[in-house]
N, C-alpha and C positions, 0 to 999 in steps of 0.2 A: 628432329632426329629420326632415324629408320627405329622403324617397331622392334625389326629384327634384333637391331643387338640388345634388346631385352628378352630374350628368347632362352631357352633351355629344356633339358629333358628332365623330367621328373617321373621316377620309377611311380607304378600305383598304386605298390603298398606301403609307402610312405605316405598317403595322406591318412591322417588321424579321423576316427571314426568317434573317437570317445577321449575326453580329456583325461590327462593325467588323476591320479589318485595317491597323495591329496595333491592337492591344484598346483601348490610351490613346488613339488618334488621335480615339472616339470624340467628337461634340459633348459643351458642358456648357453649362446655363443655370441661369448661377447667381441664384439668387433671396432678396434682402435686403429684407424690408418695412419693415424700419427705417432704409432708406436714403431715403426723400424720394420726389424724382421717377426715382431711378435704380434703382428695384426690381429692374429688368431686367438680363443681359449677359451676349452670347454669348460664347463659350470651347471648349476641347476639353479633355477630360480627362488631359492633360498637363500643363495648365496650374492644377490643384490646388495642388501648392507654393505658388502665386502667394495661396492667400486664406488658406493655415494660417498658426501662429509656431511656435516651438519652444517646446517647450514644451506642445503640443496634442495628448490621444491619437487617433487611429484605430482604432475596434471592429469588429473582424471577424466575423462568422460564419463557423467553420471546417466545418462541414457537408458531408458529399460526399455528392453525389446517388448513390443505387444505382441498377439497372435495374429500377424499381418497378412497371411496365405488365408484365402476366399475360397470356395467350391461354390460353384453356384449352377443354376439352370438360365440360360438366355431367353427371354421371349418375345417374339417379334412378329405381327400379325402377319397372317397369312405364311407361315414359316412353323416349321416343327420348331420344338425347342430342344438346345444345342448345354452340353455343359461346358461351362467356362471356370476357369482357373485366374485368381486375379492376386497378385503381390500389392499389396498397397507400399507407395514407398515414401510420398512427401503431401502432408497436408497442406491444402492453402485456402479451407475455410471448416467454420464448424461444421460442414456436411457436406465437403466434398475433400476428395482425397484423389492425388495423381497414384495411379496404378499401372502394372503391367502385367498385361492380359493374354492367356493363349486358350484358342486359336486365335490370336490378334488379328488379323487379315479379315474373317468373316463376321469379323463387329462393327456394326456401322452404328451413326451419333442417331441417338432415340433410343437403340435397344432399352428395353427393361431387364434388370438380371434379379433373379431370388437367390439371394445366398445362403446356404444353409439347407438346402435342397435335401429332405430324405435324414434330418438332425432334429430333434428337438432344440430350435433355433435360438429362443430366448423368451423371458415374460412376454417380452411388449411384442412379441410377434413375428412375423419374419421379417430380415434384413434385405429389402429392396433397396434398388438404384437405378440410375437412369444415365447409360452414356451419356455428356454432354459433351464432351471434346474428344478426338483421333487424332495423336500425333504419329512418330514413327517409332518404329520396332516394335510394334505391339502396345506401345505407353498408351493408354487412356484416360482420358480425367471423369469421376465418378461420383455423380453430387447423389446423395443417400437422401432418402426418406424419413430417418431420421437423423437429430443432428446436437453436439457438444455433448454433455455424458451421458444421454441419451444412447448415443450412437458407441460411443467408446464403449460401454456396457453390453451394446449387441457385437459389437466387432472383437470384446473379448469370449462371448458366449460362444459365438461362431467360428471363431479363427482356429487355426494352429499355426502351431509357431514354424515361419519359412528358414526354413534349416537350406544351407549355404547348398549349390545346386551339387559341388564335388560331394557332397555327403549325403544327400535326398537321393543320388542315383543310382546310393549302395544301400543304402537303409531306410525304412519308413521313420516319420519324427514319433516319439515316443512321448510318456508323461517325464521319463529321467531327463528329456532335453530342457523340462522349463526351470528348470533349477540347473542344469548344466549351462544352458546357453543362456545364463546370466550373471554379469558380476554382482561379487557380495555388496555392493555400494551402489545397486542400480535404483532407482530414485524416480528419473525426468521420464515418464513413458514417451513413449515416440517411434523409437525407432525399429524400425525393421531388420536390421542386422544389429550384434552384438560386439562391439569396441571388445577384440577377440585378446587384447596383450592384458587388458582387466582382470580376464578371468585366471589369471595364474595366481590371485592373490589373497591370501588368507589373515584373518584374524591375527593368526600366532606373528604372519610376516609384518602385518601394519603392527605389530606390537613392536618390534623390536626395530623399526623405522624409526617411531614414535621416543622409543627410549634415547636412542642414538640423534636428533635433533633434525630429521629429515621433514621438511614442511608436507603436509596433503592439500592440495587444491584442488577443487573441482570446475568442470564446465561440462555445457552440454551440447552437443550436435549429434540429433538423431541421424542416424544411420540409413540409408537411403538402400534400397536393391539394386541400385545403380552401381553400385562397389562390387558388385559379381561379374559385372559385364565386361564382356572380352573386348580390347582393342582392335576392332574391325580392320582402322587405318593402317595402309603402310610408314605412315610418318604421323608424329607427336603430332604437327599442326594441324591435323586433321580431323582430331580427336577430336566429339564434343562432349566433357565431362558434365554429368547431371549434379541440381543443384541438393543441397542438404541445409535445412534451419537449424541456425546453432544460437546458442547468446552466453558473452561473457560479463556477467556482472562489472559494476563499478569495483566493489570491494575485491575480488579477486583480482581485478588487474591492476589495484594501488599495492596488492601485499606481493604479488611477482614483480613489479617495479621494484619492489623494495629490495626483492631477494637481490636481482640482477645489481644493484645498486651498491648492494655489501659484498658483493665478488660471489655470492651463491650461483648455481648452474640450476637452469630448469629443466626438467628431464621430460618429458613428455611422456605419456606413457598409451601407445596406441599411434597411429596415422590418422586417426581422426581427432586427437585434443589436438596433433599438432597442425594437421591442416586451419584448427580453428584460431588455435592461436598466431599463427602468422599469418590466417585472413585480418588478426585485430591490430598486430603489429603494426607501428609506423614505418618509415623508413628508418628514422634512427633507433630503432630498438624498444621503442617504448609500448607495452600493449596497453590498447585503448578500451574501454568497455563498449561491449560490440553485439550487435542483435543482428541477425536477417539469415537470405539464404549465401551460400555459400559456394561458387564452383571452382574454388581453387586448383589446379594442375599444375603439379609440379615436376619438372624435369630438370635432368643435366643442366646447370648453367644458374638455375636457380637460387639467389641470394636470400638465404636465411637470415631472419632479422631477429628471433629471438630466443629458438631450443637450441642447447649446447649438447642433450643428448634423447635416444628417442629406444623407446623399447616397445619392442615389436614381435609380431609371431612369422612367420615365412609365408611368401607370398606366392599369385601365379606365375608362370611364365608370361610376359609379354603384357601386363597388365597395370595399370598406374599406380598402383604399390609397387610393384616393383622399381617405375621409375622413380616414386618417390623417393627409396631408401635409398637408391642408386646416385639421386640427388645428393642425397643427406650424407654420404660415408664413400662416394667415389664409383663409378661404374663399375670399375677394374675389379677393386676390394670386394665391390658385394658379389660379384660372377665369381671370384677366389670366395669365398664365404659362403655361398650358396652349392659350389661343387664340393668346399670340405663337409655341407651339412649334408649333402645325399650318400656321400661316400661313408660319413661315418654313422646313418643313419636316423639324423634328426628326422623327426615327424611334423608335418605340411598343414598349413590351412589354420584355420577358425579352433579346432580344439587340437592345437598339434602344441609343439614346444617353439621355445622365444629364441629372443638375440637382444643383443642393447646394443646400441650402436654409440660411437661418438663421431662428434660432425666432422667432417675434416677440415685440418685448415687450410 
């Protein structure tokens, strides 16, 4: 499909700079295309109870963001040393980590980098690494000097937390982000971005979930930096989506069988539990207990095998969230849906306000 007709204008002070206070008071537009002429209706995120039954699970992403943004010094014999900027965004051993690095261009494989450069770094010393691989866009893979919590320990001393690029370009990350840009149920460290529909949700709301008979399930697929990245390609086929490690237990996906089974709906809550749960899907609906990496991409045309509804925050213009949702609730509805959220003021991005969508049929 053309990039284009996922395209739009978004004013720029509607992107959210700070989450709501408290979390649920957040808006909600929820969005039904199998409702007629009432597609539309605004709401706050409080008000969720109000469109579940009992009966209905909740899929979580348990995911905790680490302090995955690097500052480091490059050094390269015969070469001044260069500072370097590195996003960590997918592990694929105890001491190395895929990254995305600027000035990407002028890192060739050997460099040595010191991370933590001009910090009081950690115990064990400072945080070195050694380019080993140069892919594209800047992506490099980055095997550390030290390695398993070893390393997670220096990479939490060292880090901060890589705050979503539309909001790094307005504000520096603070201490208020590490408790903001997390949900209350974050758990699985890993990931680099924060499963952003999470963070709308409070105690007092999972109480009265809980009362009302609605299931919580969890799964996890850390959050990759590859979810910021803008669709280059003129056409969906061209796209090449980065991957993310996710895994669904046995037991979670015998007790969502189950829900599916007794006529319950699984809501998904995030684009990232759902992309995990219909990488585990079968074709007839049934999810499987599932581990590895993930590049799922979904677009227009896309047959969903097992969320009936998905709640979600507003996404970029032209970006695979977007086609996602556009997937999951009709192209048409969410471009009507997305021009009633600008017009009537919903707030954008990672700490903005939500929508719940249902699938269409």
């Amino acid at each position: 499909m053309r990039v284009d007709l996922f395209d739009f204008d978004l004013p720029d002070g509607l992107i959210a700079l700070r989450p709501a206070e408290p979390r649920d008071s957040a808006r909600l537009l929820v969005v039904d295309p199998n409702n007629g002429a009432n597609t539309l209706s605004d709401h706050q995120v409080r008000d969720l109870p109000s469109f579940l039954r009992p009966g209905d699970a909740l899929v979580f992403n348990d995911t905790r963001v680490i302090p995955a943004q690097l500052e480091g010094i490059r050094h390269r014999e015969g070469a001044p040393g260069q500072q370097v900027s590195a996003t960590l965004h997918m592990r694929v051993a105890p001491d190395r980590w895929k990254a995305f690095a600027k000035p990407g261009k002028r890192i060739k494989i050997g460099d040595r980098i010191q991370f933590g450069h001009g910090e009081n770094v950690c115990t064990l010393g400072t945080l070195d690494a050694t380019v080993e691989e140069k892919g594209e866009g800047g992506e490099i893979t980055l095997q550390f000097d030290l390695s398993g919590p070893a390393l997670d320990e220096a990479i939490a001393a060292v880090g901060h937390i890589p705050l979503p690029p539309y909001i790094a370009a307005k504000r520096p990350e603070d201490e208020r982000d590490r408790a903001d840009y997390q949900t209350i149920y974050a758990r699985e460290e890993g990931a680099v971005a924060a499963p952003t529909a999470g963070l709308h949700f409070t105690p007092s709301l999972f109480a009265t979930l809980d009362a009302m008979g609605v299931e919580r399930h969890f799964v996890t697929l850390h959050v990759g930096a590859g979810t910021f990245l803008p669709v280059k390609a003129d056409d969906t086929d061209d796209h090449k989506m980065h991957f993310e490690i996710g895994y669904v237990d046995a037991a979670t996906a015998a007790k969502l069988n189950a829900v599916k089974a007794r006529g319950g709906r699984i809501v998904c809550v995030g684009t990232t539990s759902l992309r995990l749960i219909e990488s585990a899907a079968a074709d007839d609906g049934i999810i499987q207990p599932w581990q590895g990496a993930t590049g799922i991409f979904i677009t227009p045309g896309y047959r969903f095998k097992a969320v009936d509804m998905l709640m979600t925050n507003f996404h970029l213009p032209r970006s695979t969230l977007f086609m996602l949702v556009s997937a999951f609730a009709g192209l048409d509805t969410m471009r009507a849906a997305y021009t009633h959220a600008i017009e009537t003021g919903y707030r954008f991005y990672s700490y903005g306000d939500g929508s719940l969508l249902h699938r269409k049929d």
